[in-house]
C-alpha positions in Angstrom: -40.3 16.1 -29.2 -37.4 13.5 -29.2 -34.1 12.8 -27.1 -32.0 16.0 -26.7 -28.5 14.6 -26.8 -25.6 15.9 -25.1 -21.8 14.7 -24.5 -18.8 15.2 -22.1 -15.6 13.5 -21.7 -13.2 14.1 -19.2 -9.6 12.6 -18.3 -9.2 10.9 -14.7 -6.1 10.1 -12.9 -7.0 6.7 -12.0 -7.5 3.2 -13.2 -10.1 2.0 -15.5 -11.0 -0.5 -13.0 -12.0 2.0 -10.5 -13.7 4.2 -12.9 -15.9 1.9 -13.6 -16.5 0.3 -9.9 -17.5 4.0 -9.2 -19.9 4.6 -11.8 -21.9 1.5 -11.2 -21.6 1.8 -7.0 -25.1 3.5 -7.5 -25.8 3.3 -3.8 -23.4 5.9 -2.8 -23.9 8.2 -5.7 -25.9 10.7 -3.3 -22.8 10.9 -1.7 -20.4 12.2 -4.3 -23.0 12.8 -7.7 -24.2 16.4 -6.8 -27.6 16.1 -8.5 -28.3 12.4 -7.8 -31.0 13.3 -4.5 -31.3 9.4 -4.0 -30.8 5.8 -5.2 -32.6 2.7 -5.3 -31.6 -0.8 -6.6 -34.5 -2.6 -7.4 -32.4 -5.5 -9.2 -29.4 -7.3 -9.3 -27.3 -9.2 -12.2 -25.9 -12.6 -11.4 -22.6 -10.6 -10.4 -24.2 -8.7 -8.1 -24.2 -5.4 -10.2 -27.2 -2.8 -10.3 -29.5 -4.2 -13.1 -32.8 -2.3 -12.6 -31.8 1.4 -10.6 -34.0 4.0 -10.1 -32.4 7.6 -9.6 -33.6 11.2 -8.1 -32.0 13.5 -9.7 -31.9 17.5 -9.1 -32.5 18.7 -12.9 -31.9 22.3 -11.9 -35.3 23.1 -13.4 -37.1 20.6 -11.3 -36.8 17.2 -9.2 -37.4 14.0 -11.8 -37.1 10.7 -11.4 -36.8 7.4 -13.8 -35.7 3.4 -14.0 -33.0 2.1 -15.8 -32.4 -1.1 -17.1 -28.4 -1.5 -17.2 -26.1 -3.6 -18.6 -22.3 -3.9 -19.1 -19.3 -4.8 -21.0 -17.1 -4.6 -18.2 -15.0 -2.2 -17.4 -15.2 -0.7 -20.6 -18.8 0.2 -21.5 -22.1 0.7 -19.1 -25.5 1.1 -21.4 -29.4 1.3 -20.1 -32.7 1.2 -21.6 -35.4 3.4 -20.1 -38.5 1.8 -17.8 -40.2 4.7 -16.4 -40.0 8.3 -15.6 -41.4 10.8 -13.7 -41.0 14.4 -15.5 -38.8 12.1 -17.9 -40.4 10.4 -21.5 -37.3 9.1 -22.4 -33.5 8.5 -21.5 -31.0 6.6 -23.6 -27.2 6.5 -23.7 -23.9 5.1 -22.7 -21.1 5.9 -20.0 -17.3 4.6 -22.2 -13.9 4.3 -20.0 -10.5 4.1 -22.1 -7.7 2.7 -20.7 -4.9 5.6 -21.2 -1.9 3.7 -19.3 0.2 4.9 -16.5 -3.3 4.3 -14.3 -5.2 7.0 -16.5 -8.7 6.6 -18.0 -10.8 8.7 -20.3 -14.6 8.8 -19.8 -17.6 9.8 -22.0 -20.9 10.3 -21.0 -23.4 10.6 -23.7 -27.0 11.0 -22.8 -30.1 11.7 -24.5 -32.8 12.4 -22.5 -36.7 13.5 -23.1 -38.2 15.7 -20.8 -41.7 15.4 -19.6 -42.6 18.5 -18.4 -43.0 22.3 -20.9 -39.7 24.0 -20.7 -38.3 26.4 -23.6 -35.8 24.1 -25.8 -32.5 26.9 -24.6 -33.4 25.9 -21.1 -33.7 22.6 -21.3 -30.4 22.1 -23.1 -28.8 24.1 -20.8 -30.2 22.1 -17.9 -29.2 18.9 -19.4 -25.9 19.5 -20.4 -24.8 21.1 -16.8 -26.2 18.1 -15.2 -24.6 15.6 -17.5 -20.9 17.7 -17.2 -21.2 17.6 -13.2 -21.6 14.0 -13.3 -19.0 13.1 -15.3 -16.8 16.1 -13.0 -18.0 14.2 -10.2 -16.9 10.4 -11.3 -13.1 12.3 -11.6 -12.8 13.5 -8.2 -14.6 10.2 -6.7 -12.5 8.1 -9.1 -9.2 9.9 -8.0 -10.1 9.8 -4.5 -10.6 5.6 -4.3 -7.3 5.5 -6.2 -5.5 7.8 -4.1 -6.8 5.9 -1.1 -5.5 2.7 -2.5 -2.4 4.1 -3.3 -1.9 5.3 0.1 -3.1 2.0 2.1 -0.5 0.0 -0.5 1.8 2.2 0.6 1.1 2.1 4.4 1.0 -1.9 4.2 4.5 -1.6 3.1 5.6 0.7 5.6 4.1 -1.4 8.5 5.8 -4.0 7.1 9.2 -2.5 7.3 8.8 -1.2 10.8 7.5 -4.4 11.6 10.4 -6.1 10.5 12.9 -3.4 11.8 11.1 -3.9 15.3 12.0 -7.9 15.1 15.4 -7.9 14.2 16.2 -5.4 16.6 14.4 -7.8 18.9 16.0 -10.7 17.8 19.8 -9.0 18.2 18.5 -7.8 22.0 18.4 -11.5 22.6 21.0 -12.7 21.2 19.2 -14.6 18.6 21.4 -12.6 15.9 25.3 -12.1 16.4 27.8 -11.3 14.4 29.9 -13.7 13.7 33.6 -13.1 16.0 36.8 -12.4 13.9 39.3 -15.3 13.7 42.1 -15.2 16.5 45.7 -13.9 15.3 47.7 -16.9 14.4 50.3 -17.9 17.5 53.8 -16.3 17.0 56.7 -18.8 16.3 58.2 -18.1 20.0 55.3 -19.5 21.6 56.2 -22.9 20.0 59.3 -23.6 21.1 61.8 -22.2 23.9 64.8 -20.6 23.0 66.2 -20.8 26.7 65.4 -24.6 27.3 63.5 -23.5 30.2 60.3 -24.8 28.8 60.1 -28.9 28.4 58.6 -30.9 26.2 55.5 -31.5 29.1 55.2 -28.2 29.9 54.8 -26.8 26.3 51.1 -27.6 26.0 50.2 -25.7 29.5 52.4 -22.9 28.4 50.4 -22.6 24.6 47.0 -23.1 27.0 48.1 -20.3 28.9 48.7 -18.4 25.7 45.2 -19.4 24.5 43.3 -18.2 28.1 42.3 -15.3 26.6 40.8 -16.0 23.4 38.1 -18.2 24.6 37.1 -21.4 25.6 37.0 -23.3 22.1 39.9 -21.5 20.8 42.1 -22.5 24.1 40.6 -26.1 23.3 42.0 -25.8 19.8 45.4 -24.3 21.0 45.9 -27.0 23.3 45.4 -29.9 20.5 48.2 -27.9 18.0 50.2 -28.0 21.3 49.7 -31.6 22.2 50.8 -32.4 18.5 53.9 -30.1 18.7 55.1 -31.5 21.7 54.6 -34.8 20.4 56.2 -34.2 16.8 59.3 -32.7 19.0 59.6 -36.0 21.2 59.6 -38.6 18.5 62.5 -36.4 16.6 64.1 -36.3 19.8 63.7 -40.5 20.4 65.1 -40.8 16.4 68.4 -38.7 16.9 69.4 -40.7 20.6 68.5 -44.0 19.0 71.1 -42.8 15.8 73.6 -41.9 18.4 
C-alpha cells in the first residue's frame, strides 16, 4: 500500500530555539499535542534528548501506537526512522524550523505514514492530514506560550530590579548615606572686612568676621576665621611699615 504523505507549515511567533525545545520535550506532548494520548522515552542521546520515543496517538479513526528512532540537526531539522507500530506499518518524515528574524520561525511537518488497519484511501487521508495540521497548530500555540512566558519573566526580572533599586536609594537617602551636596556660602561683603567707624580694632576683627560666620556652619566659621586672622594680620604689618616711615 505505501506511505500516504501529507504536509503543513505554519508561521510561529517565537524563536527557533523554542520551537524546537518544544517539539522534542516529548514528555509533555499529552499536555498541549491534542491527539498525542501518551508518551514514553525509552532512550536517550548523549545530550539528553529523546532518541527512541514511543507515542499514543488519537488517529480520529482509531487509537495507534509506534517507536521512533529520532535524530537531529539542531535546531533546524528533527528526522525518525520507524521501529514498530501498532495499527501503523510504516512512518517516515521530518519536522524543519526556519529562522524568520525578529524572534519568528516557520515550521513544516511532513509525514508519511502507513496504516495498518482496512480504511477506505478518502478516509484515511483525511484522518492523516487533520492529525498532522493539529500538531503542527498545536507546536504554535505551545511555542508562543514558552516565549511569551520568557518574555514576561525578562521583563519582570527587570522590573524587580528597578524597584529593588528605587527601594535602596530611598533607603540609603533616609539615612543619610546619600546627601546632596550643600551650596557654597555667599562671599562676605567688603564692610565686614574693615570698619568704617574705627570702632572695630585690629584684635577684635577676627571675632567680629567669626560672629559673621556663626551661622553658616561649623567649617565655614573655621574658614572665616583663618581669612580673618590673615586680614587682621596683613592690616597690622602695613600699619608697623607706615609708623616706622614716619
Amino acid at each position: 500500500m505505501g506511505l500516504n504523505w501529507a504536509e503543513h507549515s505554519v508561521e510561529i511567533n517565537a524563536p527557533i530555539e523554542t520551537c524546537f525545545a518544544a517539539i522534542i520535550d516529548y514528555e509533555t506532548f499529552p499536555r498541549w499535542q491534542g491527539a498525542v494520548v501518551d508518551t514514553e522515552v525509552l532512550d536517550w542521546d548523549s545530550k539528553g534528548r529523546g532518541k527512541r520515543v514511543r507515542l499514543f496517538i488519537d488517529a480520529k479513526v482509531r487509537k495507534v501506537d509506534y517507536t521512533l528512532d529520532y535524530s537531529y540537526d539542531q535546531p533546524t531539522r528533527i528526522e525518525w526512522d520507524f521501529v514498530e507500530g501498532n495499527g501503523i506499518n510504516g512512518a517516515d518524515g521530518h519536522y524543519l524550523f526556519e529562522d524568520l528574524g525578529s524572534d519568528r520561525t516557520r515550521a513544516t511537518y511532513k509525514l508519511g505514514l502507513e496504516v495498518g488497519i482496512p480504511l477506505p484511501g478518502p478516509v484515511a487521508r483525511r484522518a492523516h492530514k487533520t492529525t498532522l495540521k493539529g500538531s503542527v497548530d498545536d507546536l504554535k500555540k505551545e511555542a508562543e506560550r514558552r516565549a511569551a512566558s520568557a518574555r514576561q519573566a525578562t521583563n519582570g526580572s527587570g522590573a524587580k530590579a528597578r524597584e529593588v533599586n528605587s527601594r535602596e536609594d530611598k533607603l540609603a537617602e533616609k539615612v543619610g548615606i546619600k546627601q546632596e551636596t550643600p551650596a557654597a556660602p555667599p562671599p562676605p561683603e567688603p564692610e565686614d572686612w574693615a570698619p568704617h567707624d574705627g570702632s572695630t580694632s585690629l584684635v577684635d576683627l577676627p571675632v567680629k568676621v567669626a560672629g559673621r560666620a556663626a551661622g553658616l556652619g561649623f567649617g565655614v566659621a573655621r574658614r572665616t576665621v583663618g581669612v580673618g586672622l590673615e586680614v587682621a594680620g596683613a592690616v597690622k604689618g602695613r600699619a608697623t611699615r607706615m609708623l616706622r616711615r614716619d
